[in-house]
C-alpha positions in Angstrom: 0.0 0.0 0.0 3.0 2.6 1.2 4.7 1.3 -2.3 1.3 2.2 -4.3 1.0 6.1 -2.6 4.6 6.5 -3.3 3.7 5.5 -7.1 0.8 7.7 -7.1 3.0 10.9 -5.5 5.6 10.7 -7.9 2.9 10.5 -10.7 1.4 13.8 -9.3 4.5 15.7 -8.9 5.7 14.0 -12.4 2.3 15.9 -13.6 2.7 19.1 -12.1 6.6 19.3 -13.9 5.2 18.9 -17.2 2.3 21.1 -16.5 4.8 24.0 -15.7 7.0 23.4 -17.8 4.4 23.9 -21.5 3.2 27.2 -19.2 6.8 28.3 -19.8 7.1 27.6 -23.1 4.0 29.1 -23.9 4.7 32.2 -22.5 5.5 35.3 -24.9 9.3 36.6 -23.8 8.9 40.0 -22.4 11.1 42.9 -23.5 13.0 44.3 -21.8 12.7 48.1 -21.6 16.0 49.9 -22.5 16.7 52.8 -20.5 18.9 55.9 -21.6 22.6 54.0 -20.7 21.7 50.9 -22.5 21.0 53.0 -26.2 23.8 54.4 -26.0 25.4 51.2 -26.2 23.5 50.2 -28.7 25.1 50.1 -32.4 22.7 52.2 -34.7 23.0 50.3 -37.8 23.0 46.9 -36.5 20.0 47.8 -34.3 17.9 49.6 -37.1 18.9 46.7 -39.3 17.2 44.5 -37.4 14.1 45.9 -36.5 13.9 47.1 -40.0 15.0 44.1 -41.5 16.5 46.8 -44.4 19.4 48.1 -45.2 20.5 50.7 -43.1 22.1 53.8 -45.3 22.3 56.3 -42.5 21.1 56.4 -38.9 22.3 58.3 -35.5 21.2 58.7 -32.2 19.2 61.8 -31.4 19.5 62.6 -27.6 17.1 65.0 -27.3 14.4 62.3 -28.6 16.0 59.7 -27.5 15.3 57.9 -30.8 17.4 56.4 -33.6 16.9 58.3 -36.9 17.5 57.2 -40.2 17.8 56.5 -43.9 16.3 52.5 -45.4 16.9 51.6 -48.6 13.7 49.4 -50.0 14.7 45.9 -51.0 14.3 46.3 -55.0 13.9 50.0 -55.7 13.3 53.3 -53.7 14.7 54.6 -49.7 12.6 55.9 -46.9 12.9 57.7 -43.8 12.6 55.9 -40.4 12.4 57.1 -36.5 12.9 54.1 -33.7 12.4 54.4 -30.5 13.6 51.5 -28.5 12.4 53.3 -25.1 9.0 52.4 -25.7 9.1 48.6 -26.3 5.4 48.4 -27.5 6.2 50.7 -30.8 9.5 50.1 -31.7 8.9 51.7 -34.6 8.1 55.3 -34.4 7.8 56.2 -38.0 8.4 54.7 -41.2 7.8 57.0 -44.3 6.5 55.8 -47.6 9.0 54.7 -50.7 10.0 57.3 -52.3 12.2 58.2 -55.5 15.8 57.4 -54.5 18.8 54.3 -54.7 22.2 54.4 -52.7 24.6 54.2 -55.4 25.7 57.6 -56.1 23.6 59.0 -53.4 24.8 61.9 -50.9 23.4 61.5 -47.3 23.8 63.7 -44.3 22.5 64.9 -41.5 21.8 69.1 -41.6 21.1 72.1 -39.3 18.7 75.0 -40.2 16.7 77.3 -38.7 19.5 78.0 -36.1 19.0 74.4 -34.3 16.5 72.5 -35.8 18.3 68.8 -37.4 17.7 67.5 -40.6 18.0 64.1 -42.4 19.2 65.2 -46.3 19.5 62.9 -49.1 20.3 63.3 -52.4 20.2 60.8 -55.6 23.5 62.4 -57.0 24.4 60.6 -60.2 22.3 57.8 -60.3 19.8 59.0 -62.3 22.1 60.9 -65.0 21.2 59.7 -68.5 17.5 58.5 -68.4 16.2 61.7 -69.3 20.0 64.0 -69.4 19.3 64.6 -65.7 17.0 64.2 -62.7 17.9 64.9 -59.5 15.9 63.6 -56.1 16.6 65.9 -53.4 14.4 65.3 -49.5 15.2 66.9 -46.4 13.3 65.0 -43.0 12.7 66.5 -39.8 12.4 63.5 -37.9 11.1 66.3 -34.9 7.5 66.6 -36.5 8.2 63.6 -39.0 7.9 65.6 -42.3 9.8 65.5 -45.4 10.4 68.2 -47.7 10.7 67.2 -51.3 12.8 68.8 -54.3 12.7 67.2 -58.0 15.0 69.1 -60.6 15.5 67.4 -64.5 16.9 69.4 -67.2 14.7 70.0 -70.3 15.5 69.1 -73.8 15.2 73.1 -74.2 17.7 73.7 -71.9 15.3 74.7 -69.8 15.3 73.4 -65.8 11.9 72.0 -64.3 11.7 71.9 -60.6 9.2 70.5 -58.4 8.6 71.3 -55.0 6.3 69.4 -52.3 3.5 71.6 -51.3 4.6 71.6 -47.9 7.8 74.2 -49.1 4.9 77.1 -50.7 5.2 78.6 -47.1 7.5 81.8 -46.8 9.0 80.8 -43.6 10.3 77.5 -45.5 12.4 79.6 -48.2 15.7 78.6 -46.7 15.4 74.8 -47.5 14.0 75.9 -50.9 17.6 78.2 -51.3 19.7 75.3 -50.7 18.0 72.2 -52.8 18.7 74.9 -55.4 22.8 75.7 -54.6 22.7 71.6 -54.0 21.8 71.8 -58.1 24.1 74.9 -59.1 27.3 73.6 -57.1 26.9 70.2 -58.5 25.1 69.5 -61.3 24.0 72.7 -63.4 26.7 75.4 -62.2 24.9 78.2 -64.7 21.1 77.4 -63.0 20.6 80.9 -62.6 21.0 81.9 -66.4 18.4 78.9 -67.6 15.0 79.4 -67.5 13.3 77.8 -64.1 9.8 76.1 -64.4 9.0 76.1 -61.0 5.5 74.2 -59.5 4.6 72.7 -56.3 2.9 69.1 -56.1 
């Protein structure tokens, strides 16, 4: 009898193991939250490449959002703008902007101050797309601050005209500045007598 309620004892506790055991394996692994110490540790690229799963162009910690900001380049054709914030573990991903216009070889890629202090994410498609149509240049400046991108398109006409396009967001007065240098970006580098052709300028 003692030999059968050992038996039955070590069944039970056998039970509750197992029991436990599929609870733990069932159980979604918690993030941990990262706290101001731990992302600076953190390598931007390797981190954004991961959540992302893209390839990182350019990225760099902004302190005063404590986020990691960025340039993606989109698997077959096109980059984007991104914002992570690994603070907040339930939205990794702050911001992700659409595809737009844009490939890495050729590219320039910086980060930018105006306005005094205010940062800005610039990009430019440089050479790449020399030779479809003579030229076409992709210009975009982000401020990762209120997550908007400012958009410049320039492409030389078979005139010898130059047609530049302008996001709507750039009509404003107060926004002249960013306007003034997507056009030196096109004077210094690719048309260095802009300001002797005849501009056709519209905002989209």
């Amino acid at each position: 009898m003692k030999f059968v309620r050992l038996a039955l004892l070590f069944l039970f506790i056998s039970c509750l193991i197992i029991v436990s055991c599929k609870k733990d394996e069932t159980k979604p692994e918690l993030l941990s939250t990262i706290d101001s110490l731990k992302l600076k540790n953190l390598d931007p690229y390797s981190y954004s490449d991961s959540v992302l799963m893209k390839k990182i162009l350019l990225v760099y910690l902004d302190d005063s959002l404590k986020s990691f900001n960025g340039i993606y380049e989109n698997e077959n054709y096109g980059i984007g703008f991104f914002i992570l914030t690994p603070l907040d573990t339930s939205n990794v991903i702050k911001y992700k902007s659409e595809i737009l216009d844009g490939i890495s070889d050729g590219a320039e890629m910086d980060t930018l101050t105006f306005f005094s202090s205010k940062k800005f994410i610039y990009y430019n498609s440089g050479s790449a797309f020399i030779g479809s149509r003579n030229l076409e240049v992709y210009q975009y400046l982000f401020d990762p601050k209120y997550t908007e991108i400012f958009k410049s398109y320039t492409t030389l006409l078979e005139d010898g005209s130059v047609s530049q396009i302008y996001s709507q967001n750039l009509k404003d007065k107060s926004k002249l500045e960013l306007i003034d240098f997507f056009r030196k970006k096109i004077e210094s580098k690719f048309i260095d007598d802009l300001s002797e052709r005849k501009l056709k300028i519209r905002y989209e």
